[in-house]
C-alpha positions in Angstrom: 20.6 128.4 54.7 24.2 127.8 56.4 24.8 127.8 60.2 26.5 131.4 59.6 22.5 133.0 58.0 21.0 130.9 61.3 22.4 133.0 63.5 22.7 135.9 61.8 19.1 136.0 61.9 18.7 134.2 65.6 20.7 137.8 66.3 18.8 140.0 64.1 15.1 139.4 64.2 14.5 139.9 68.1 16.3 143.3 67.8 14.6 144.4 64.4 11.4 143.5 65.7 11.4 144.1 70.0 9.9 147.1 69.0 6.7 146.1 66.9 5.9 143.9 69.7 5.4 146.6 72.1 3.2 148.7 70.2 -0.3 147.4 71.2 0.5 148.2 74.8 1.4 151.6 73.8 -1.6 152.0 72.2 -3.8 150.8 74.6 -3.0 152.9 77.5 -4.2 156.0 75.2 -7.0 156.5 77.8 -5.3 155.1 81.1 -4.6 158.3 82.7 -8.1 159.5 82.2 -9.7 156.1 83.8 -7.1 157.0 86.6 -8.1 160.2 87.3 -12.0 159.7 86.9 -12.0 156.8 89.2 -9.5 157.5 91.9 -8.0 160.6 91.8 -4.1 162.3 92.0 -2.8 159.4 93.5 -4.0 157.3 90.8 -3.0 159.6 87.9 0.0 160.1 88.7 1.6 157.1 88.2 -0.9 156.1 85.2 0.9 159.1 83.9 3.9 157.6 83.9 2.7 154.4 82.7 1.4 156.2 79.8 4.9 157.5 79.2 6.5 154.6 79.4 3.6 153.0 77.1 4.9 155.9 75.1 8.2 154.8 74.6 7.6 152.0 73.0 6.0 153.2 69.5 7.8 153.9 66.3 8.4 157.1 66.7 10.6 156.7 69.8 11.9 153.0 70.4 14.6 153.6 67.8 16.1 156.5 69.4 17.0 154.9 72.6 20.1 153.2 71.4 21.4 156.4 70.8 21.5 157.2 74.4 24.4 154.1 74.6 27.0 156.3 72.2 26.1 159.7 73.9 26.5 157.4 77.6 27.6 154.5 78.0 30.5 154.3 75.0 31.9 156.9 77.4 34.3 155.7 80.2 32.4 157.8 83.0 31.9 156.4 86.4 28.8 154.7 87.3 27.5 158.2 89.1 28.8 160.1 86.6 26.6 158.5 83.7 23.6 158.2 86.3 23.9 162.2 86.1 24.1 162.4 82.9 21.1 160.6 82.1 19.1 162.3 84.7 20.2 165.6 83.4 18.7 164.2 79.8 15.7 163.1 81.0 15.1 166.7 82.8 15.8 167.9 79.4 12.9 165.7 77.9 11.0 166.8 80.6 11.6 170.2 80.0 10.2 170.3 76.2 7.0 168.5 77.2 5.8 170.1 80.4 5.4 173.7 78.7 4.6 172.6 75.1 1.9 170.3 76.9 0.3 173.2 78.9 0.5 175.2 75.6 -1.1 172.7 73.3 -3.8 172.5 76.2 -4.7 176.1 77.0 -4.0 177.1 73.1 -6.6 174.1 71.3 -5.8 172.9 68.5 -2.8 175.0 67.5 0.3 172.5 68.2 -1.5 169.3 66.8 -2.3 171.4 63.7 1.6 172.3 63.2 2.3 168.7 64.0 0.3 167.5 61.2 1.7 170.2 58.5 3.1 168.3 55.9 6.2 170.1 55.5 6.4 169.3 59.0 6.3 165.2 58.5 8.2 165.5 55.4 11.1 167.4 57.5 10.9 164.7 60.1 11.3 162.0 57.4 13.8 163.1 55.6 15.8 163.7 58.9 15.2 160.0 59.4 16.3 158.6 56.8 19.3 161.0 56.5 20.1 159.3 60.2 19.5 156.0 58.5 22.1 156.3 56.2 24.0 157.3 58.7 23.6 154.0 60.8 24.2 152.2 57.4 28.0 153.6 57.6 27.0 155.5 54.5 28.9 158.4 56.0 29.5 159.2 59.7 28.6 162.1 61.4 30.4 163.7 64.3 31.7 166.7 65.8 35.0 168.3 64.5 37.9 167.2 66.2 38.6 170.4 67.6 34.9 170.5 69.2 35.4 166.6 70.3 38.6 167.9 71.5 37.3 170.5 74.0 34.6 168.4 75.0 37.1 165.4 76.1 39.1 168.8 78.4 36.2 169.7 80.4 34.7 166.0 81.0 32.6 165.3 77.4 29.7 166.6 77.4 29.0 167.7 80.6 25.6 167.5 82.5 24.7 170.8 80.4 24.8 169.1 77.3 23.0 165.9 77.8 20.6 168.2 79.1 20.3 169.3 75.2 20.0 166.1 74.3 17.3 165.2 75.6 15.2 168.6 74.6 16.4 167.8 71.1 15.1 164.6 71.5 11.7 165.3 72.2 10.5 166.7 68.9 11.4 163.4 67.6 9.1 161.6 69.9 6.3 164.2 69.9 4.1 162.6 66.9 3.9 159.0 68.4 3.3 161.1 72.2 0.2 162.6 71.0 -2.1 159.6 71.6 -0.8 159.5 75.2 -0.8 162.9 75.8 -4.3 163.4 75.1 -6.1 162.5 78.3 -3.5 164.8 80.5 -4.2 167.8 78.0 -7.8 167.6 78.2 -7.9 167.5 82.0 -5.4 170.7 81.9 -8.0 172.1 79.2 -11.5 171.6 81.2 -10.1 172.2 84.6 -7.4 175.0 83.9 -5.4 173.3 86.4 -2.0 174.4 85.3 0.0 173.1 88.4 -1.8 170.0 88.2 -1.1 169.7 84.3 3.0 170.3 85.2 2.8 167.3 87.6 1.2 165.0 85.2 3.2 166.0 82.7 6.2 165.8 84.0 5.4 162.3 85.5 4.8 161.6 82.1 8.4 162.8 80.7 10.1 160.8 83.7 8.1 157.8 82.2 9.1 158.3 79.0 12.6 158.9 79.7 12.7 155.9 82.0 14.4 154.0 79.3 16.6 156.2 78.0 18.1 156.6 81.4 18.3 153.0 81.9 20.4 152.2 78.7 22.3 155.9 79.5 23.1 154.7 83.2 23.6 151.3 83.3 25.1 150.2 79.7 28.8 150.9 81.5 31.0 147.9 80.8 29.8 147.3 76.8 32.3 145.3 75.0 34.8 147.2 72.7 33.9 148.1 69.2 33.6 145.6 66.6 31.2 144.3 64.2 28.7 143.8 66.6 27.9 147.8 66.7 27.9 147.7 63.0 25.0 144.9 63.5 23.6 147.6 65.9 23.6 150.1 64.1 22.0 148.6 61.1 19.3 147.1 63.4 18.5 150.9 64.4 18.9 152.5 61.0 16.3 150.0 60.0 14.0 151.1 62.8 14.8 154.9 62.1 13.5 153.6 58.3 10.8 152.4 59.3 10.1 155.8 61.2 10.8 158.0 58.4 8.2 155.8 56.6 5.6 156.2 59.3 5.7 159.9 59.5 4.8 159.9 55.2 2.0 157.6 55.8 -0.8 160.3 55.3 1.0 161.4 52.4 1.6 158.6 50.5 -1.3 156.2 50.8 0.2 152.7 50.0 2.3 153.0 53.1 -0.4 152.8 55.3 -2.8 150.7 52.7 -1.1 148.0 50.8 -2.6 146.8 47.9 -5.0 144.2 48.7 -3.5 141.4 47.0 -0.3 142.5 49.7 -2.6 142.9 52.4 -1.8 139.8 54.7 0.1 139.5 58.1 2.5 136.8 57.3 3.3 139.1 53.8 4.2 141.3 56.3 6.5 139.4 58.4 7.5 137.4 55.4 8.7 140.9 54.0 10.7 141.9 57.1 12.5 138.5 57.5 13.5 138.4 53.9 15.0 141.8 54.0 17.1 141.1 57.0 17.9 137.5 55.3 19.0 139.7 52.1 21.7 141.6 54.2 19.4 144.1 56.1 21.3 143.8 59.2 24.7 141.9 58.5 25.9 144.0 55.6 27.0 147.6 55.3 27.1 150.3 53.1 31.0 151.4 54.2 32.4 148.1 52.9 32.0 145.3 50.8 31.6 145.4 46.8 28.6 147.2 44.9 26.2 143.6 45.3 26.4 143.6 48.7 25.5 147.6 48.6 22.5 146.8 46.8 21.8 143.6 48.6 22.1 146.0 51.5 20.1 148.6 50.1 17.0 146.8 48.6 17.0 144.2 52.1 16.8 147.4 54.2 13.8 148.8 52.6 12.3 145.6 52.2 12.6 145.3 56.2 11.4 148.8 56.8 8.3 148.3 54.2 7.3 145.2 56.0 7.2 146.7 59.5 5.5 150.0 58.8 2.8 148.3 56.8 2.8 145.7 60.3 2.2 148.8 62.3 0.7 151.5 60.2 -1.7 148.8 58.2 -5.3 148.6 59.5 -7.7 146.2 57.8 -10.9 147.5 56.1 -13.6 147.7 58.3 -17.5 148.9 57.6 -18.0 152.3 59.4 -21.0 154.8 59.9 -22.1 156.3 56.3 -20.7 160.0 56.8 -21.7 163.4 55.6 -19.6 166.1 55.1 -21.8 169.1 55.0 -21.9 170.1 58.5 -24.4 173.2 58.5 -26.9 171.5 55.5 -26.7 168.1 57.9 -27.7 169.8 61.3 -30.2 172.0 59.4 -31.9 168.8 57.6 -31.9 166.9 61.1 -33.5 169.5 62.6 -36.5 169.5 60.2 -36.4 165.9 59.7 -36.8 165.6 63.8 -33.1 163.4 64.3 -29.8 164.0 66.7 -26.8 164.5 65.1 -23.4 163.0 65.2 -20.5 164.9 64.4 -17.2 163.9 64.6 -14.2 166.7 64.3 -10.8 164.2 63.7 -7.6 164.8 61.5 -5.2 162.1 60.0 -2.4 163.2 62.4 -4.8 162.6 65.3 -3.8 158.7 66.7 -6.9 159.1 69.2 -9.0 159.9 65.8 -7.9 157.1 63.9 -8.5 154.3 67.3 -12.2 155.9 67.2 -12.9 154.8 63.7 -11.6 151.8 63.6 -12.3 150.5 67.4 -15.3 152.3 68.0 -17.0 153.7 65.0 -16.9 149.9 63.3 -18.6 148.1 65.7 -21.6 146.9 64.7 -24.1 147.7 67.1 -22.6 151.2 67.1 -23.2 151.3 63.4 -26.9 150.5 63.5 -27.2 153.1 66.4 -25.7 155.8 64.4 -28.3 155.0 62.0 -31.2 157.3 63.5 -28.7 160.2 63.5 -27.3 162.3 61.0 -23.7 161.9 61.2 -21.6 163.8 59.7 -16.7 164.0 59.5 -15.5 166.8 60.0 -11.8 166.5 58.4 -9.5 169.0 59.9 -6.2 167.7 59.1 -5.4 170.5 56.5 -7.3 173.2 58.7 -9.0 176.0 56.3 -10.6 178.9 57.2 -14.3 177.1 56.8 -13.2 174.6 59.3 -11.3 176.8 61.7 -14.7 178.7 61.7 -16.5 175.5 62.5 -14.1 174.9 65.1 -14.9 178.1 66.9 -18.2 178.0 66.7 -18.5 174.6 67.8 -15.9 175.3 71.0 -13.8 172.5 69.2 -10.4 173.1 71.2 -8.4 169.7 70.0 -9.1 166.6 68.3 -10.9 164.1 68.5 -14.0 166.5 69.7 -17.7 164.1 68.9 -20.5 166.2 69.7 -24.1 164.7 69.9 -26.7 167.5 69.3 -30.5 166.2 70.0 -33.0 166.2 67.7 -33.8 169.9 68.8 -30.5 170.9 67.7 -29.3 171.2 71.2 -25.7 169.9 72.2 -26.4 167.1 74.8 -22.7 165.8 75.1 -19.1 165.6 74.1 -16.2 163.4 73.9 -13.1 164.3 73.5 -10.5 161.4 74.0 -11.0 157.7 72.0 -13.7 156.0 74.2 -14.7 152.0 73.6 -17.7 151.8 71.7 -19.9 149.8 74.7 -19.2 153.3 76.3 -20.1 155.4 72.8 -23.1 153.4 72.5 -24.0 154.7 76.0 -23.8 157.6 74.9 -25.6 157.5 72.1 -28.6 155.6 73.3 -29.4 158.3 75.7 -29.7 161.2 72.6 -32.9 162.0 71.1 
């Protein structure tokens, strides 16, 4: 490999993969705000709000979409406090999509997280993805007519009105990967009704979120001019909005979340990723150059995108609590055979679901536990009109909901957010 290939990849890799390393933070600080609020109060949750935000910022779903904030900003020659504005105004308008979905997602159940895992939903979200991919590649370019771009330029581009837009429009994009962090605010909001206290939160949460954004919006003033550099940019993101597209298919299309074994390894994984940016991932481009270094382009940008979903989306077999799926014939044979149930309501789209069966529900000593109950899944991701009825009987008003009914048939508890399994087994152990 030539001095040129060095740094081409010295450049490349830390911007292809800055956001895979942040995703474990993001996904630990699911249950942050609710440890806040539990143990210390407003003054506590607030700002573990915004943490959670800003934890929130750095999953798949919206790390890729901040560099877009540097073309809609700071490409612009607008005064330092002009572009401060600006960003503001977008973050407001970030702010303004999730305060009032989030209190409607809380006081409605499980109506918005059962839209948000539609799959015409997720396969709309892909294909928007990778239609801004292609864009990024230099495919083809998309931008306002000149006459628009025109008008924009007379009254001051695009005005603290329209980054205001912006960011609203952002929001849907971010709203699958927010879930997770969203779920301890919308459960406090659902058991206390607290509706002013659920718009604070929130919207601690949206100024957390946006944090970055703003950063990049308001202080990026003073970039260099245009040049191949932004093309490397832009290839860097297009990978990442690949990778996205990829992320939101992963229910429906199983081997992008589950390899095949003989693929199943870490360093595959990275191996994958560095050899698709090595290929001409990053330093190549679809606008120029002959029809090999297209492909090369091509077939090294999926490769890239492949690698990291699989390093994010990709969770290791692991031996979990034998499960029925007969809800009604379970509790009815516990009851006679004198055991507690366990039931657990969850969905595919549910990112708190998913941490409980593979952080909690695995462990071992939770395993043997769950051994004296009946435990029984109850799959809602494609709700029907059995489980909606199950829902309602059961009061199930989002996901995850575990209930733990005692041998008498008698519900004796209820979580409803991922808890660690030392805390499940707590739980459990006090159920007979």
């Amino acid at each position: 490999m030539n001095r040129t290939h060095v740094s081409r990849l010295a450049l490349a890799l830390p911007a292809a993969l800055g956001a895979l390393a942040f995703t474990p933070f993001a996904h630990a600080d699911t249950n942050l705000f609710s440890t806040a609020m539990e143990r210390y109060g407003w003054w506590a949750a607030l700002p573990a709000a915004f943490l959670v935000g800003l934890g929130t910022a750095a999953t798949p779903c919206v790390y890729p979409m901040i560099g877009i904030t540097v073309s809609v900003f700071g490409a612009r020659r607008e005064s330092r406090g002009r572009a401060m504005l600006l960003s503001t105004a977008f973050v407001h308008g970030l702010a303004a999509l999730f305060v009032p979905l989030g209190l409607f997602a809380a006081l409605t159940g499980r109506v918005a997280g059962a839209v948000a895992g539609s799959a015409w939903v997720q396969i709309f979200e892909a294909a928007l993805m990778f239609v801004m991919a292609l864009n990024m590649f230099g495919l083809f370019e998309i931008s306002l007519p000149p006459s628009l771009q025109n008008r924009l330029a007379a009254i001051g581009g695009l005005g603290l009105k329209g980054a205001f837009l912006i960011g609203f429009a952002t929001g849907p994009i971010a709203a699958p990967c927010a879930t997770a962090g969203l779920v301890g605010i919308l459960d406090y909001v659902f058991q206390r009704h607290d509706v002013v206290g659920g718009s604070m939160f929130l919207y601690a949460y949206s100024l957390g979120l946006g944090l970055p954004f703003w950063l990049v919006g308001a202080l990026s003033l003073g970039l260099p001019k245009p040049g191949v550099w932004m093309d490397r940019i832009k290839s860097v993101f297009g990978i990442g909005l690949l990778v996205l597209g990829f992320y939101y298919l992963r229910h429906l299309v199983p081997v992008l979340k589950n390899p095949p074994s003989a693929l199943a390894r870490v360093w595959f994984f990275a191996a994958l990723m560095v050899g698709g940016v090595a290929m001409g991932a990053v330093h190549l481009s679809l606008k120029d150059g002959s029809s090999s270094q297209r492909a090369r382009k091509v077939v090294g940008s999926l490769a890239a995108a492949l690698g990291a979903v699989w390093f994010v989306a990709y969770e290791p077999p692991a031996p979990t609590i034998r499960w029925e799926t007969n809800l009604e014939a379970s509790i009815v044979q516990a009851r006679t055979a004198h055991r507690p149930v366990l039931v657990d309501f969850g969905a595919a789209w549910c990112a708190a679901c998913e941490e409980l069966l593979h952080q909690t529900f695995s462990v071992d000593d939770v395993r043997r536990e769950a051994e004296r109950f009946t435990a029984v899944k109850v799959d809602a991701t494609e709700p029907t009109p059995a489980i909606e009825a199950l829902q309602t009987r059961y009061h199930v008003q989002g996901l995850p909901t575990v209930l733990l009914i005692n041998s008498e048939g008698r519900e004796v508890d209820r979580v409803t957010q991922f808890i660690p399994a030392d805390q499940m087994l707590t739980r459990m152990r006090a159920v007979h």
